[in-house]
N, C-alpha and C positions, 0 to 999 in steps of 0.2 A: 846733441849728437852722441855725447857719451852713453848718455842714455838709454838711446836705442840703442847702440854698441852691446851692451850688458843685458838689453830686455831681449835680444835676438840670440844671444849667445847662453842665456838661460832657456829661453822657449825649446833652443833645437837641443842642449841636455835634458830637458823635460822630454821632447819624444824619444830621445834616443832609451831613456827609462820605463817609461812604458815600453819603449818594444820592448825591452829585453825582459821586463816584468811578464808579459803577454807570452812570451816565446819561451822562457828558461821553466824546465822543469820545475813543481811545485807540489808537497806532500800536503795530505790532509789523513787525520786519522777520522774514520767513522766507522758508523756499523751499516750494511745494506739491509735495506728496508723490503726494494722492490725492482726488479727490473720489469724493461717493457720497449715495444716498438711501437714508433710512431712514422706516420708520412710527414714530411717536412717538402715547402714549397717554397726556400729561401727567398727575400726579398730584397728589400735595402738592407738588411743585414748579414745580405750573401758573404760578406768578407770576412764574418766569424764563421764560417761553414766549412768543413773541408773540399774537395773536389769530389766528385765521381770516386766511388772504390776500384782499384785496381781490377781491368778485368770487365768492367762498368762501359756502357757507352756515355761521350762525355757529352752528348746534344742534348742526354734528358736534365732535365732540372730537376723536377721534382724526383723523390726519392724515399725508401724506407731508415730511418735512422734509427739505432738503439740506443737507450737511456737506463742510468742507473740511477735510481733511487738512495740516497742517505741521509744520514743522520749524524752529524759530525758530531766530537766529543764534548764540544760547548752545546748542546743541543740544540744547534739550529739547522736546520733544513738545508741540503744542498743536492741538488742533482746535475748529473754531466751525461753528457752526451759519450756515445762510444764510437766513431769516426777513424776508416784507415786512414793515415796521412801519406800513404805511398811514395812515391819518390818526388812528390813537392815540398812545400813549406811549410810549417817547422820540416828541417829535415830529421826525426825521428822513426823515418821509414816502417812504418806500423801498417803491417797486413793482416794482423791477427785479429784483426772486430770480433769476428764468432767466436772466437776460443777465449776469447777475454771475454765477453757478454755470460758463456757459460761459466766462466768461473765465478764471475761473478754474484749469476743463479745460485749457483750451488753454498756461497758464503749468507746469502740470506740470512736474516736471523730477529729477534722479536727483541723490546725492551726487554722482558722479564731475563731471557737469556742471550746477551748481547755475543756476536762475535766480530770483535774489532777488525779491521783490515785497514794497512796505507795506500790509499787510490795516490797515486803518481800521475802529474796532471799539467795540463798547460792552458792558459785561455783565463778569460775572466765571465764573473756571472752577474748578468743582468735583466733582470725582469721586465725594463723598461724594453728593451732590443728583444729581447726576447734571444740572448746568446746562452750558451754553456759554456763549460770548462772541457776540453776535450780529457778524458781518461787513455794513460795510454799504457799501464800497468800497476797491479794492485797485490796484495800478499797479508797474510792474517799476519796480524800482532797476539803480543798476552795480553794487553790490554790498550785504553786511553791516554794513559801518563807516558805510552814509551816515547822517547827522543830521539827523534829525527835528524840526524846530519846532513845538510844538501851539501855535502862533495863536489860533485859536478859543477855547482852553481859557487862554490868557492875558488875552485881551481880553473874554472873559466872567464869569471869576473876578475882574478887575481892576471892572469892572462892577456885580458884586455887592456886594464891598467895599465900593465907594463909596455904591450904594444905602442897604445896611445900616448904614452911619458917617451920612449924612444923614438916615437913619429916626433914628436913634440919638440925634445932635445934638438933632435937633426935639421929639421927646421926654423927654430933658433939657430943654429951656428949658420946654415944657409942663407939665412935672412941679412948676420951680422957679418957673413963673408963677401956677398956677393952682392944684396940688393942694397943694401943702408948705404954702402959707401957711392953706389952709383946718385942715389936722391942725393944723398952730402953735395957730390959732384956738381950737380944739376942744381941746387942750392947756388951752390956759390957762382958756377956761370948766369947763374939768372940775375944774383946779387951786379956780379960785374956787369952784365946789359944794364942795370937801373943803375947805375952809377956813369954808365958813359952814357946813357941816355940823357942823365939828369945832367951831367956838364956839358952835352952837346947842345941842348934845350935852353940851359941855365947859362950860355955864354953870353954876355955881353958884345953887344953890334955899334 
């Protein structure tokens, strides 16, 4: 029993990790390659997809999406999708698709003369799913080597921490104020039932 105890209480900090892996902003440096639109006809992997664009009717399914093309600075291949997230989930409230598609246009650039940019991103990439990373803001760098600080992803992990440690505390002393001594309680009136059971039972006739 302990067991499960620890393999249930692991599994739900494993999702809880992933989500926030999935959800929490995330930098990559590359160079764009290529933008481009495509029709997307979301399926079972409708839950990587964002909704309708703001503005959008929300009965059509299928849809034009745009993608950006790059070339991250370990030189592996990566592309992301460009999707508003409007006023749903992640809440990053991103209306800007065309103005970011075109900035992006306009950062193109070839091996020979690369021009680095930080695509700022969220979502994971899968080839099997057939997901993207969504792009939800990008900006040239001097180069590859520059170092990125996730701030935001410090000071809202540090955040949650502390929430969860003061959830945590308070319900510890809750537990020790209020519930333990009631079991104790009920302990021992069940001890004294088995005790005057057992001499009621255990009398001699």
């Amino acid at each position: 029993m302990r067991y499960v105890k620890w393999v249930i209480i692991l599994l739900f900090w494993a999702l809880v990790a992933a989500f926030l892996h999935y959800t929490l902003p995330q930098h990559d440096i590359a160079r764009i390659s290529d933008t481009y639109e495509k029709r997307i006809d979301p399926g079972e992997n409708r839950w990587f997809w964002s909704q309708s664009a703001s503005g959008e009717s929300l009965s059509v399914t299928g849809r034009d999406v745009f993608f950006i093309q790059t070339r991250l600075n370990n030189d592996k291949v990566m592309v992301y999708r460009n999707e508003d997230t409007g006023w749903g989930w992640p809440p990053y409230f991103k209306f800007d698709t065309s103005n970011l598609q075109a900035e992006a246009a306009d950062l193109r650039s070839t091996s020979g003369s690369p021009q680095w940019v930080v695509i700022t991103h969220y979502g994971w990439r899968n080839e099997f799913l057939s997901i993207y990373p969504n792009a939800i803001g990008l900006r040239p760098v001097e180069g590859p080597d520059v170092r990125i600080i996730p701030w935001f992803n410090i000071i809202f992990l540090t955040l949650l921490v502390a929430i969860c440690w003061a959830i945590y505390v308070r319900w510890r002393r809750f537990r020790e104020a209020r519930i333990d001594p009631v079991f104790e309680e009920m302990g021992d009136n069940l001890d004294d039932a088995g005790g005057w059971l057992k001499g009621l039972f255990g009398r001699k006739r």
